[in-house]
N, CA, C and O atoms as a Tinker XYZ file with bonds, in Angstrom:
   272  protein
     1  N     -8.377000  -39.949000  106.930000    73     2
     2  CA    -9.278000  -41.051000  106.733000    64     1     3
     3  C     -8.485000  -42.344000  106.826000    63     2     4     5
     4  O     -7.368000  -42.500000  106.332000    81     3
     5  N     -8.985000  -43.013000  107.324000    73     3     6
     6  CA    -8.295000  -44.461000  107.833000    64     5     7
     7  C     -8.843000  -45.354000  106.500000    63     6     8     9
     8  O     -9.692000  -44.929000  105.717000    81     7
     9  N     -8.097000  -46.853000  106.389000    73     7    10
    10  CA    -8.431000  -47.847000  105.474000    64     9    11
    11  C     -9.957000  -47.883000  105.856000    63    10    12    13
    12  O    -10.873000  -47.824000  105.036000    81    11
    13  N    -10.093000  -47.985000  107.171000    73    11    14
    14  CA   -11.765000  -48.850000  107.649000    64    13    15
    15  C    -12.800000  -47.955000  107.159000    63    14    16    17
    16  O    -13.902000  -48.380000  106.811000    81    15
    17  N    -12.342000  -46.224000  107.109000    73    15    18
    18  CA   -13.894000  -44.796000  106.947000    64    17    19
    19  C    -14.029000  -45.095000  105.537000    63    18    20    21
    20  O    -15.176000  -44.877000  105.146000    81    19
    21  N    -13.218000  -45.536000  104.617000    73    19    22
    22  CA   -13.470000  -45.742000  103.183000    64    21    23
    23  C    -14.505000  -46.875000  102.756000    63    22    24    25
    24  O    -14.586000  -47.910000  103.417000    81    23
    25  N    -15.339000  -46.635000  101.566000    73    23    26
    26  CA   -15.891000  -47.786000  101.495000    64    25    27
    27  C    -15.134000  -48.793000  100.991000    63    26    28    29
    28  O    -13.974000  -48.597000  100.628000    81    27
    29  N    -15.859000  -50.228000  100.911000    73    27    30
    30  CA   -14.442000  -51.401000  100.776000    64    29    31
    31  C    -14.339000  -50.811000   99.239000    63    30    32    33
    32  O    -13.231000  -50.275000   99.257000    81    31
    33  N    -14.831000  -50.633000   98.049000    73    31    34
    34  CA   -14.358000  -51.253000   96.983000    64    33    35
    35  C    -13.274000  -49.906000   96.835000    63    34    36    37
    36  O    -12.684000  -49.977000   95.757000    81    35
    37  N    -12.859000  -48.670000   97.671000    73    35    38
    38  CA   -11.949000  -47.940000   97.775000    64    37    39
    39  C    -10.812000  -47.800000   98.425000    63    38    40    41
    40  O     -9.918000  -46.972000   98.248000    81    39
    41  N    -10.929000  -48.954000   99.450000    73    39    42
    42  CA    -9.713000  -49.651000  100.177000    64    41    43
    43  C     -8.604000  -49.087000   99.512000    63    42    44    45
    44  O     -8.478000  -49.119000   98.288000    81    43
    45  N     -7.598000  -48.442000  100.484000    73    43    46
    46  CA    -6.245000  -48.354000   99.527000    64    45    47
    47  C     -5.326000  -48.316000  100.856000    63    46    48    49
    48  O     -5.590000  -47.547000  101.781000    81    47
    49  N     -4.257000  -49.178000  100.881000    73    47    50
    50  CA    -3.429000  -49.247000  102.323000    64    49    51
    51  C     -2.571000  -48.455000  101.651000    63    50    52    53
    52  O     -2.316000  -48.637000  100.460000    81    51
    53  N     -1.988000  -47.383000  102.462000    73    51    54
    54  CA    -1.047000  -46.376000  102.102000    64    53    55
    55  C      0.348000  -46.486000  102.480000    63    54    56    57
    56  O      0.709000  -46.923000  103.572000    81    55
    57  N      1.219000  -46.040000  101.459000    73    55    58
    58  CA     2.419000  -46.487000  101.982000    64    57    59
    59  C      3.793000  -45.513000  101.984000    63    58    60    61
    60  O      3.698000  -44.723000  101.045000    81    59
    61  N      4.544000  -45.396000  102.438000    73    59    62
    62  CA     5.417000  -44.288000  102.556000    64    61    63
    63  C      6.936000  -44.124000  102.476000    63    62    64    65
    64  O      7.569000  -44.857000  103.236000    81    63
    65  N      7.474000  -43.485000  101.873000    73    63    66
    66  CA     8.860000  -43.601000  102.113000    64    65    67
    67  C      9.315000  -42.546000  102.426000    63    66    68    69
    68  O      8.892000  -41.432000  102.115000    81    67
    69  N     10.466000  -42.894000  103.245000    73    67    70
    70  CA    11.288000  -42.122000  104.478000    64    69    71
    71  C     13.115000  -41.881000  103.494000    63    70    72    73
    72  O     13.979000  -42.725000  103.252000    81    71
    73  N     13.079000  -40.795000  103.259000    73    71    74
    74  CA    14.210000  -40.272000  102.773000    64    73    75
    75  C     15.204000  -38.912000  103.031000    63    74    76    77
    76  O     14.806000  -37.758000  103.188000    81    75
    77  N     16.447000  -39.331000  103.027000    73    75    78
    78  CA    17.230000  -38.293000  103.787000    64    77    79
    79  C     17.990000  -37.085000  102.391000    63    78    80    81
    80  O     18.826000  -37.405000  101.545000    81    79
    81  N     17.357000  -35.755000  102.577000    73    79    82
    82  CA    17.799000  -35.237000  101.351000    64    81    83
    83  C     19.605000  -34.536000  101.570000    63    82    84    85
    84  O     20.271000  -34.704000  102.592000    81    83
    85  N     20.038000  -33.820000  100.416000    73    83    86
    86  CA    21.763000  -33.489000  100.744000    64    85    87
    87  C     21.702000  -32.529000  102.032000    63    86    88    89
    88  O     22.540000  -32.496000  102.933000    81    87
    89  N     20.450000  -31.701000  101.924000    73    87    90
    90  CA    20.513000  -30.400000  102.956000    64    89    91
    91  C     20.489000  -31.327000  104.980000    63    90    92    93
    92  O     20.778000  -30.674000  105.982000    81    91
    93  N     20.154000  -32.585000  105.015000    73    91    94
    94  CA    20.236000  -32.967000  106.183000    64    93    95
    95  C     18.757000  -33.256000  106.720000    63    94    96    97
    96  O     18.420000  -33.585000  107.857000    81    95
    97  N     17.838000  -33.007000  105.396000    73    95    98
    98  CA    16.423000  -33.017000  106.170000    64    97    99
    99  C     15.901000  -34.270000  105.754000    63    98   100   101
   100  O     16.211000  -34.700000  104.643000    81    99
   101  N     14.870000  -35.148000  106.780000    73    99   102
   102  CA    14.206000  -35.844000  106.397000    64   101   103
   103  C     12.753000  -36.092000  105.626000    63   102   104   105
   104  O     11.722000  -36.035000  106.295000    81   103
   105  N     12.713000  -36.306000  104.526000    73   103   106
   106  CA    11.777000  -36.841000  103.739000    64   105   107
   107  C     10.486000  -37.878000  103.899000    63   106   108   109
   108  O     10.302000  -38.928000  104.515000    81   107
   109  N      9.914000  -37.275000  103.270000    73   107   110
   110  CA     8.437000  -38.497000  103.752000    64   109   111
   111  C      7.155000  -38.051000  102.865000    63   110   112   113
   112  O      6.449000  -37.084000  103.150000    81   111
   113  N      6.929000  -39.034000  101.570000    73   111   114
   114  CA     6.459000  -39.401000  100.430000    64   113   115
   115  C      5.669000  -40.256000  100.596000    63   114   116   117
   116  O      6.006000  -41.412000  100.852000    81   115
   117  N      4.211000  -39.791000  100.466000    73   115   118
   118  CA     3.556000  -41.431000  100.360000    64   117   119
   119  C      3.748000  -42.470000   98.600000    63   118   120   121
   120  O      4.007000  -41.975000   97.504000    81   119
   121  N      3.632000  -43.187000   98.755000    73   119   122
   122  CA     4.274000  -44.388000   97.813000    64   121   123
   123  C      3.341000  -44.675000   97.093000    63   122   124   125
   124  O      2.486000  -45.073000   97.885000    81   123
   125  N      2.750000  -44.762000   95.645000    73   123   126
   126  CA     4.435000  -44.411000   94.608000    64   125   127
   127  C      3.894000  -43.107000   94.339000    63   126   128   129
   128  O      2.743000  -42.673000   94.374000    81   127
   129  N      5.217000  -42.487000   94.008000    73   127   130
   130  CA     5.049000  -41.114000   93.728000    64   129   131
   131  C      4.594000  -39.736000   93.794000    63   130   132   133
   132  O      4.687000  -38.738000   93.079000    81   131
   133  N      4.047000  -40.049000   94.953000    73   131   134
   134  CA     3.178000  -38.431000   95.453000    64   133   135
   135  C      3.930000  -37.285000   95.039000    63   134   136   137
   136  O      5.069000  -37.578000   94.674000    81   135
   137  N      3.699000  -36.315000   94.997000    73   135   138
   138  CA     3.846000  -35.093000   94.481000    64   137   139
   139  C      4.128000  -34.533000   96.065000    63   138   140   141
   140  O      5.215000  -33.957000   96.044000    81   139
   141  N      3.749000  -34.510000   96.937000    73   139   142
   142  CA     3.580000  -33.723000   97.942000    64   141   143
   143  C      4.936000  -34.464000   99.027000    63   142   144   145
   144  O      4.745000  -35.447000   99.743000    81   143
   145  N      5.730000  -34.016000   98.959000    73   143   146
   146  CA     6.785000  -34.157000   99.776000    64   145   147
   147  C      6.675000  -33.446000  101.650000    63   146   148   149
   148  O      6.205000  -32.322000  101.826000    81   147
   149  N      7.068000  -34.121000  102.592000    73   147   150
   150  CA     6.937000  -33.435000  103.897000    64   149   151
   151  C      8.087000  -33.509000  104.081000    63   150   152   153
   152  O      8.734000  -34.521000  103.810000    81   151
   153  N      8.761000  -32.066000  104.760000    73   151   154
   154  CA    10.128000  -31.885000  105.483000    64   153   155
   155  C      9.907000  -32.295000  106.856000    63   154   156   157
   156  O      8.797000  -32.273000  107.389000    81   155
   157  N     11.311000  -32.787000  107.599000    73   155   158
   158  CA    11.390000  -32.793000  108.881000    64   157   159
   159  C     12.796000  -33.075000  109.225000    63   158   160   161
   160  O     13.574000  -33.773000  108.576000    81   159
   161  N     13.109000  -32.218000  110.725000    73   159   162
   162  CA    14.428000  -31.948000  111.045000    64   161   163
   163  C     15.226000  -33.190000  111.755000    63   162   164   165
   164  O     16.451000  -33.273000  111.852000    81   163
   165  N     14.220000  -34.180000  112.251000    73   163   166
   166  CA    14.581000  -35.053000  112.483000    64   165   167
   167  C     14.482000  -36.751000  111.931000    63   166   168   169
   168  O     13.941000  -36.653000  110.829000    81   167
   169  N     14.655000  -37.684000  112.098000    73   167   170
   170  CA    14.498000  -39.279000  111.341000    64   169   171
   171  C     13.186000  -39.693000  112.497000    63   170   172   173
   172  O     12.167000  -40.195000  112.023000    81   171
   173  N     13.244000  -39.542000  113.458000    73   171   174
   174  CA    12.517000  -39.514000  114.580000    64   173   175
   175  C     11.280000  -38.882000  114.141000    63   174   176   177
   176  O     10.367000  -39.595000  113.724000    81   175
   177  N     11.200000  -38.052000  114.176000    73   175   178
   178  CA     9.583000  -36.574000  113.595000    64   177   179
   179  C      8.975000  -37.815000  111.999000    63   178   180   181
   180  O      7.866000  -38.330000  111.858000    81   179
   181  N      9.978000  -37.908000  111.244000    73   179   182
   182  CA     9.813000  -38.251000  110.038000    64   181   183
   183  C      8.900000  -39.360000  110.025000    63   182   184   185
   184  O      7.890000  -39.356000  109.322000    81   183
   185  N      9.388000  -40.794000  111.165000    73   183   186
   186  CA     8.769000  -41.901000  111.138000    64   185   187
   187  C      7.694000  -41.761000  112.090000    63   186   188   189
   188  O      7.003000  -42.778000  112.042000    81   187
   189  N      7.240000  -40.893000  112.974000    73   187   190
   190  CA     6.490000  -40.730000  113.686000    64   189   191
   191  C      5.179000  -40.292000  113.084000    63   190   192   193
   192  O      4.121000  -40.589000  113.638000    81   191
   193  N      5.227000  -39.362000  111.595000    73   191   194
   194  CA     4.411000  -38.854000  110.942000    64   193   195
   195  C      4.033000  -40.593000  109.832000    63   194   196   197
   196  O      2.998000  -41.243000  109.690000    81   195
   197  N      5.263000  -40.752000  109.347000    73   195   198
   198  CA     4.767000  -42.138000  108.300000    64   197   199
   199  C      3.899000  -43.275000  109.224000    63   198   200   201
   200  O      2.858000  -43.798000  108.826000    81   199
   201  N      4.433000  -43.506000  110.323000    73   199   202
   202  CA     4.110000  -44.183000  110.963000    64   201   203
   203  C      2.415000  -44.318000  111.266000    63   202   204   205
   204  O      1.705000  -45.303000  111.060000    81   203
   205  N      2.047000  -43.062000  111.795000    73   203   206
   206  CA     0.615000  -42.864000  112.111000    64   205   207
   207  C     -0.299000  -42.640000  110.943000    63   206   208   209
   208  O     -1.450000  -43.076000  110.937000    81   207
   209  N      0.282000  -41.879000  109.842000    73   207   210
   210  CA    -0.497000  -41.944000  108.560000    64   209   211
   211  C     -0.418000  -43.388000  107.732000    63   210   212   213
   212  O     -0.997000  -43.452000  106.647000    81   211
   213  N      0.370000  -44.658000  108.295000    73   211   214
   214  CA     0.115000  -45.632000  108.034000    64   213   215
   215  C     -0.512000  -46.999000  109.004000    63   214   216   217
   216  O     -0.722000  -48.195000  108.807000    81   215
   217  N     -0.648000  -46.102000  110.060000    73   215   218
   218  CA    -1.884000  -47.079000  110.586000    64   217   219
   219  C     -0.854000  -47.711000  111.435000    63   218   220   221
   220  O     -1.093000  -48.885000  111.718000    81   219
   221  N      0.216000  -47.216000  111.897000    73   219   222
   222  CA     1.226000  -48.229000  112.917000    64   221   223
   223  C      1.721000  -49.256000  112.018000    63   222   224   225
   224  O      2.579000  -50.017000  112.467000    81   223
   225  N      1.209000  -49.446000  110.479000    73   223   226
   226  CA     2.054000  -50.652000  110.070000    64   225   227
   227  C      3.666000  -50.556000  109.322000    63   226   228   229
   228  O      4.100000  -50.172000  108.236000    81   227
   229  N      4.190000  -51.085000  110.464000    73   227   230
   230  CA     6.023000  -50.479000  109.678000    64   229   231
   231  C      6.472000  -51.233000  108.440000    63   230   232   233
   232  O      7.543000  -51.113000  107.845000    81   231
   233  N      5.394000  -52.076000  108.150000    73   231   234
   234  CA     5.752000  -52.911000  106.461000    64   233   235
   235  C      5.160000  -51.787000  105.695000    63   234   236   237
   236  O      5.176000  -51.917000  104.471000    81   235
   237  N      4.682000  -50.794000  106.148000    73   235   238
   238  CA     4.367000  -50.069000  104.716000    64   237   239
   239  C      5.059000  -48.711000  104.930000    63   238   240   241
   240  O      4.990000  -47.778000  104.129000    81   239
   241  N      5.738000  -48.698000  106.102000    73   239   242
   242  CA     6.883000  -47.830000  106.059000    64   241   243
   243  C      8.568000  -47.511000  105.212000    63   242   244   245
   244  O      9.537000  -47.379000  105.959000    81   243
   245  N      8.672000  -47.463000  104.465000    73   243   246
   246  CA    10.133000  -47.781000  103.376000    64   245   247
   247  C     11.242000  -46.585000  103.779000    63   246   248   249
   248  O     10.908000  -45.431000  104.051000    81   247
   249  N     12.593000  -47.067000  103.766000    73   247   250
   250  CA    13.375000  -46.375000  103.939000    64   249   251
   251  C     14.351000  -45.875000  102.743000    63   250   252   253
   252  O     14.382000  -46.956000  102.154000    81   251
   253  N     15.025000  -45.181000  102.092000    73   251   254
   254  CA    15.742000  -45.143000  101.353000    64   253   255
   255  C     16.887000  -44.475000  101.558000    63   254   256   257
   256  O     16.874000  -43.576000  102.398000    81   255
   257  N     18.302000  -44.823000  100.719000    73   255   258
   258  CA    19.318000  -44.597000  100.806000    64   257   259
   259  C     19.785000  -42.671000  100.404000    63   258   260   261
   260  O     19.457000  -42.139000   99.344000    81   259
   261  N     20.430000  -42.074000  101.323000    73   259   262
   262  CA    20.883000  -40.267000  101.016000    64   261   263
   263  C     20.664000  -40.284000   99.506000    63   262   264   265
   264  O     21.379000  -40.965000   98.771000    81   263
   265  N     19.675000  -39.531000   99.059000    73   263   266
   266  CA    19.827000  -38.901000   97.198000    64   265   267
   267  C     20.920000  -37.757000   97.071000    63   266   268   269
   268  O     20.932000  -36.637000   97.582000    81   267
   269  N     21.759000  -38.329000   96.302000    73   267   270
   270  CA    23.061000  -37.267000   95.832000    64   269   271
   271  C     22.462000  -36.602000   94.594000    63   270   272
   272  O     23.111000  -35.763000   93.970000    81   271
């Protein structure tokens, strides 16, 4: 469901962060805090998925630093 299929007073722009875990895989969380984590083998696959589940907008795309 896109921002626009929602009705307005449910508007919610979604937002995501892109994270690299110790095992080498990339991460991708919608923001804040989802529970539901997505794997992917590449940084490429990763932003391609945040990317389109955010509507092409790369300000609501977030990157974060390797979690040790």
């Amino acid at each position: 469901m896109s921002y626009f299929d929602a009705p307005p007073g449910q508007r919610v722009l979604r937002e995501f962060t892109i994270r690299r875990d110790q095992s080498g895989r990339w991460l991708v969380a919608e923001t804040p805090g989802s529970v539901n984590v997505l794997a992917f083998h590449s940084h490429d696959a990763a932003q391609r998925f945040a990317l389109s589940e955010a509507e092409g907008d790369y300000n609501r795309v977030h990157f974060l630093p390797l979690q040790v």
